[in-house]
N, C-alpha and C positions, 0 to 999 in steps of 0.2 A: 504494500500500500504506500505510494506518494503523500508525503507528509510536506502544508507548507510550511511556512517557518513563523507567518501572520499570528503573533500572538503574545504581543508587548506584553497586554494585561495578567498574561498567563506564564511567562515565560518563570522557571524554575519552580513552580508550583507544585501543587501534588492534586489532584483533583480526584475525590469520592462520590459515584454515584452508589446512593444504595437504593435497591433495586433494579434487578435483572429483566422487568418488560418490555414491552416496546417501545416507550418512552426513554427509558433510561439504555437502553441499547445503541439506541438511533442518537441520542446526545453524543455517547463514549465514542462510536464512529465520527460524526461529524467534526465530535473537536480533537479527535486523534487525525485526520486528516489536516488540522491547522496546526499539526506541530504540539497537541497537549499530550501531557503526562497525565492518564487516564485510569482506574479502577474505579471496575464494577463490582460490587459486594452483594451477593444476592442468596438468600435463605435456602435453596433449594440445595439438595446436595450434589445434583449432576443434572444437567441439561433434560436427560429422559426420567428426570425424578416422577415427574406425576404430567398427568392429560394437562395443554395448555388450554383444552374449551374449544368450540365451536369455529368456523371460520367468521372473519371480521371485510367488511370491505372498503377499501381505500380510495379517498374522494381526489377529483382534481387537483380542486383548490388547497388541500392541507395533505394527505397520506401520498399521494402519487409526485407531488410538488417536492415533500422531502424525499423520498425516494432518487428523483433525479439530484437532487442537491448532495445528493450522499455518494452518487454516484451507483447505484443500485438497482437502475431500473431494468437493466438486464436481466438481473437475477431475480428479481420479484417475478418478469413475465415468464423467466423459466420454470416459476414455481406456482405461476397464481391457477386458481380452477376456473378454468372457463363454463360460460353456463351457469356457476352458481349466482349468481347476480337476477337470478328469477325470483319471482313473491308469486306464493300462491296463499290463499285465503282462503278456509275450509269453513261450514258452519259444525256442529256439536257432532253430527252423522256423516262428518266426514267430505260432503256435497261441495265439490269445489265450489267455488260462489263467486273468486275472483283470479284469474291466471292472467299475471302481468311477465311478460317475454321483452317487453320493449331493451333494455338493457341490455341482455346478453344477445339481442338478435341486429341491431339496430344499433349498437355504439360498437366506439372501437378505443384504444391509446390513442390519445392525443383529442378525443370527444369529450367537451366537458361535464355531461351527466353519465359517463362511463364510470362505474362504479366496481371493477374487477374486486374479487372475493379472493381470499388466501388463508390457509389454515391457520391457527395462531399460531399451532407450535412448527410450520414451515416456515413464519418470518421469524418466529424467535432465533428457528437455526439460523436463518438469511443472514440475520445480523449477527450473531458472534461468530460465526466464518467468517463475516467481513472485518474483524477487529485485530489486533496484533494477539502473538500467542499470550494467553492467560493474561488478558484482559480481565476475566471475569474470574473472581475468586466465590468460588460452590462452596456449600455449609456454610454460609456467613449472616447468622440472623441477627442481626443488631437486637444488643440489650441495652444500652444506653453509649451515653453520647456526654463530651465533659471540653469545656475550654483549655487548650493548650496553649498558650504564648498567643502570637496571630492565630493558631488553627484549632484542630480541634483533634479527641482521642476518641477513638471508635472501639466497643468493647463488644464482644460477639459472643455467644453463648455455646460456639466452641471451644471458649477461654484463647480465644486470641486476639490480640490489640493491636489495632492499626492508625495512623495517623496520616492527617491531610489538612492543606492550607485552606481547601474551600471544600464543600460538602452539598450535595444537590440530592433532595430526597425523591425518590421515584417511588417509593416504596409502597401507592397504592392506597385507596381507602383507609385502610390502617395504618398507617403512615406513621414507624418509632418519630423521624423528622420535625415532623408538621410541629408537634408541642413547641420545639425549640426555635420557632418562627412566630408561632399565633395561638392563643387561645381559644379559637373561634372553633365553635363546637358542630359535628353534623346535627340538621333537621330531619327527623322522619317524613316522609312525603308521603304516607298514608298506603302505601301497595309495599308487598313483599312476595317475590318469587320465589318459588322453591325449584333447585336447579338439579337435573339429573344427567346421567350420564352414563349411555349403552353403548360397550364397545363392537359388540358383533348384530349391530340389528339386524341384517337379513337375513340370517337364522332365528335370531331372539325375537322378532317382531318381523315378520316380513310383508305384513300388509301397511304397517304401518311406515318402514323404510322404504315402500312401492310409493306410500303419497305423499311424503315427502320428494322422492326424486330428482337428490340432490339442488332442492330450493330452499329457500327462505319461507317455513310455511308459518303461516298464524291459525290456529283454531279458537273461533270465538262463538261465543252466547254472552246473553244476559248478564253482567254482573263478574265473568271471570274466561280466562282465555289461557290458552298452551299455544308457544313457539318453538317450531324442532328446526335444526338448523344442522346437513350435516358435516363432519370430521374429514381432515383429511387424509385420515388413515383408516376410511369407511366406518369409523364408531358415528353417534348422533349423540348430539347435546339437546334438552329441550327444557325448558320453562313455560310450569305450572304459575298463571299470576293471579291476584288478584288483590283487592283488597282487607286489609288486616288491622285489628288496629294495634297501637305503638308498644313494643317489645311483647308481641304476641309467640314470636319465639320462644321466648321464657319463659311466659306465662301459659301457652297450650297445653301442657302436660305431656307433647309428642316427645318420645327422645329421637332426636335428627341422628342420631349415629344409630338407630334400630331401621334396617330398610321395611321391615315387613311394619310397623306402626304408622313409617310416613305411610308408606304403599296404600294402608289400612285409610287413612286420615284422607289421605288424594281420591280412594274410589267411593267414599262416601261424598267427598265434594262433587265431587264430577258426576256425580249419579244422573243417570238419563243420557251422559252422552254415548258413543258409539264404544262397544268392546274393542275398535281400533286404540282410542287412548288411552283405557284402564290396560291396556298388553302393555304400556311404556310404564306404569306403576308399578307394574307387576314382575318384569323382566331385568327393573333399574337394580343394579348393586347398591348406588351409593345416591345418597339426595346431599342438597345443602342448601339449606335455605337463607334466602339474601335478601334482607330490608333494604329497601332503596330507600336511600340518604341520601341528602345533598347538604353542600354548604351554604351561609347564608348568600344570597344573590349583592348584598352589598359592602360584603367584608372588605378589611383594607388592612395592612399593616406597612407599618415601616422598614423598609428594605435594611438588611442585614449584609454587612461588610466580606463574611466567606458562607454565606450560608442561603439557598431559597429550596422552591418544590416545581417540579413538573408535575404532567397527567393530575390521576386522582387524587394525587397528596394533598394538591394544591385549590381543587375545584372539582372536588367529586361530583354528579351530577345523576339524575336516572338517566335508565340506556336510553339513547336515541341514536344509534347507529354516528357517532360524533368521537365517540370517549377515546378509543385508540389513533382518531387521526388529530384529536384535538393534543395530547399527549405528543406526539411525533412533530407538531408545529410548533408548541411549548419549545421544542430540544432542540430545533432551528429558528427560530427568535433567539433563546438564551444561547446558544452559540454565536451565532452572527453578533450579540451585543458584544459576550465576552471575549469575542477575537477580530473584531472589529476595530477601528481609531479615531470612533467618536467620542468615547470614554476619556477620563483621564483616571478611573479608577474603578475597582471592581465592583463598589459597593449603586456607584450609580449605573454602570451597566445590567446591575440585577436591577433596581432600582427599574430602569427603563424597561426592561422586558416584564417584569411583574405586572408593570402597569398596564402594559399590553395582555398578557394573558388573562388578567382578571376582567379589562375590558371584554375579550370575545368569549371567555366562559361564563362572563353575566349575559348577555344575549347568547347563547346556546341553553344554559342551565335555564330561562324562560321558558324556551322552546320547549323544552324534554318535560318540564312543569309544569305544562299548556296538556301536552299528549298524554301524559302519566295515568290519565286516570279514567281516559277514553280508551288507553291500550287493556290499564290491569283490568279495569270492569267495565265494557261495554255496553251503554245503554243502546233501545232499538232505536231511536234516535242517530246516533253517533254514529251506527253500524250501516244505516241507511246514507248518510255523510259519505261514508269511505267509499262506499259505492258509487255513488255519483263522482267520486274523483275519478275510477275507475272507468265507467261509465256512465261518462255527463249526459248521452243523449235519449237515456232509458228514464 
């Protein structure tokens, strides 16, 4: 890899991202291309430790944009799945209701509503192939974090300590980082998924991996909905949503580490819809269920001299197809400030990128705020809406 040398701000530094996703991967490339001194510290203990989840897809204007910045886009289109970039829209018995193609039929690279799809754990790999050797230090679960001189002491809970001048937290909704930045706490948004994950469905479920069909599918009714989305090592990820109300996880009496209770819990919710999606309760290993949270839409702090957040650490949000490319744009803003020669210092270079990221994840986190609650519980109303997007002249 060609490294430039563009990086006054940064020059003899030591630079920590903690966390290993797509955010904090696509940072460690971009600014090891300017010439930085980069580790990644990420929890997991090897790369094939666990499923990275469902495939994700990458927009123009931010996921596809850094891609080429990074010099990557080769390797993404060698990797991405064509086709999956379909939505299809079932009702409770399964009754397609809406198949939208436009996307995978009708765009191309370089079409601005092209929206190519890619496994998460093929970009995970994409990217630490593209980094220098052991960039990423595995087993590295940050336990706490402590000022050193200018920098800081990173303590990990394999009893090993590492130090760096500046520290960038990637680390995700639960974010060790985020504390030693901001006070500012998640909001419940009132919906919680519970997320599953079938590694062999067409055997484990074969009618249901036939309607699926490698798409983007949504099953909805009244009040609550399931999206399956599949892998790209043929397993299916899907989410059961709906709404719940606040730390109902705790309170349900389900234990999430029992499959046969969630299983239990899901086919009495879903009761009346089609024996297609109680086969995906039935056949799931493992659940996990995820309250969607966001941060407040108007937080602010003051920028810190070696220290901020990319992606979710910094502006967790519910899904709206945004959160992995919004993350990846995060790590090219915060790169271009800090190896840039607008700055005269590191603290306003973060300073200026903060302001910018928290400007476009306050307009996205509306957006996803707006849907939330039309996606987890659909009224016939609402259902009727998406239809007409689909088909305005019905």
């Amino acid at each position: 890899m060609e490294a430039s040398e563009n990086t006054h701000l940064l020059q003899h530094k030591e630079i920590a991202i903690v966390g290993g996703g797509p955010g904090g991967l696509t940072l460690a490339r971009l600014l090891q291309l300017k010439g930085a001194h980069v580790k990644v510290y990420e929890r997991d203990i090897s790369k094939a430790a666990r499923v990275q989840g469902a495939i994700v897809d990458l927009h123009f204007e931010s996921g596809l944009k850094v891609m080429e910045a990074a010099g990557l886009m080769d390797a993404f289109k060698a990797n991405y799945m064509p086709g999956a970039d379909q939505f299809r829209l079932v009702d409770k018995e399964g009754n397609i209701f809406i198949e939208d193609k436009s996307n995978g039929v009708g765009g191309g690279f370089g079409d601005e509503h092209f929206r190519p799809e890619i496994d998460r754990g093929a970009l995970r790999n994409m990217l630490i192939d593209a980094l220098l050797p052991d960039t990423v230090i595995w087993d590295s679960q940050l336990v706490s974090m402590a000022e050193a001189g200018n920098g800081w002491k990173l303590s990990f809970k394999n009893g090993t300590i590492a130090t760096a001048d500046i520290v960038i937290g990637a680390d995700g909704y639960r974010s060790k980082i985020r504390p030693y930045v901001t006070d500012i706490k998640a909001l419940y948004s009132g919906a919680t998924i519970i997320q599953g994950e079938i590694d062999n469905p067409e055997t484990a479920c074969p009618e249901m991996y036939a309607l699926v069909n490698n798409a983007n599918l949504i099953a909805m009714d009244i009040g609550k909905t399931i999206a399956a989305q599949p892998r790209g090592d043929g397993g299916l990820t899907f989410y059961a949503s709906s709404l719940y109300p606040e730390n109902w996880v705790e309170t349900s009496g389900i234990d999430f580490n029992d499959k046969e209770e969630v299983a239990a819990h899901l086919i009495k919710y879903y009761e009346g819809w089609s024996p297609l999606f109680v086969s995906l309760f039935k056949v799931c290993p493992r659940f996990v269920p995820r309250p969607l949270n966001y941060f407040p839409l108007d937080q602010h702090w003051e920028a810190r001299p070696n220290l901020t957040l990319i992606g979710d650490a910094a502006h967790l949000m519910p899904p709206s197809g945004e959160g992995v490319n919004t993350a990846m744009l995060d790590a090219l803003d915060l790169s271009e400030c800090l190896t840039g020669d607008e700055f005269d210092n590191i603290q306003s270079a973060i300073g200026a990128y903060e302001q910018k990221m928290r400007a476009r994840a306050k307009m996205l986190a509306q957006e996803a705020l707006q849907g939330i609650e039309e996606f987890s519980a659909p009224t016939e109303e609402s259902m009727k809406r998406l239809a007409a997007q689909f088909n305005p002249g019905e």
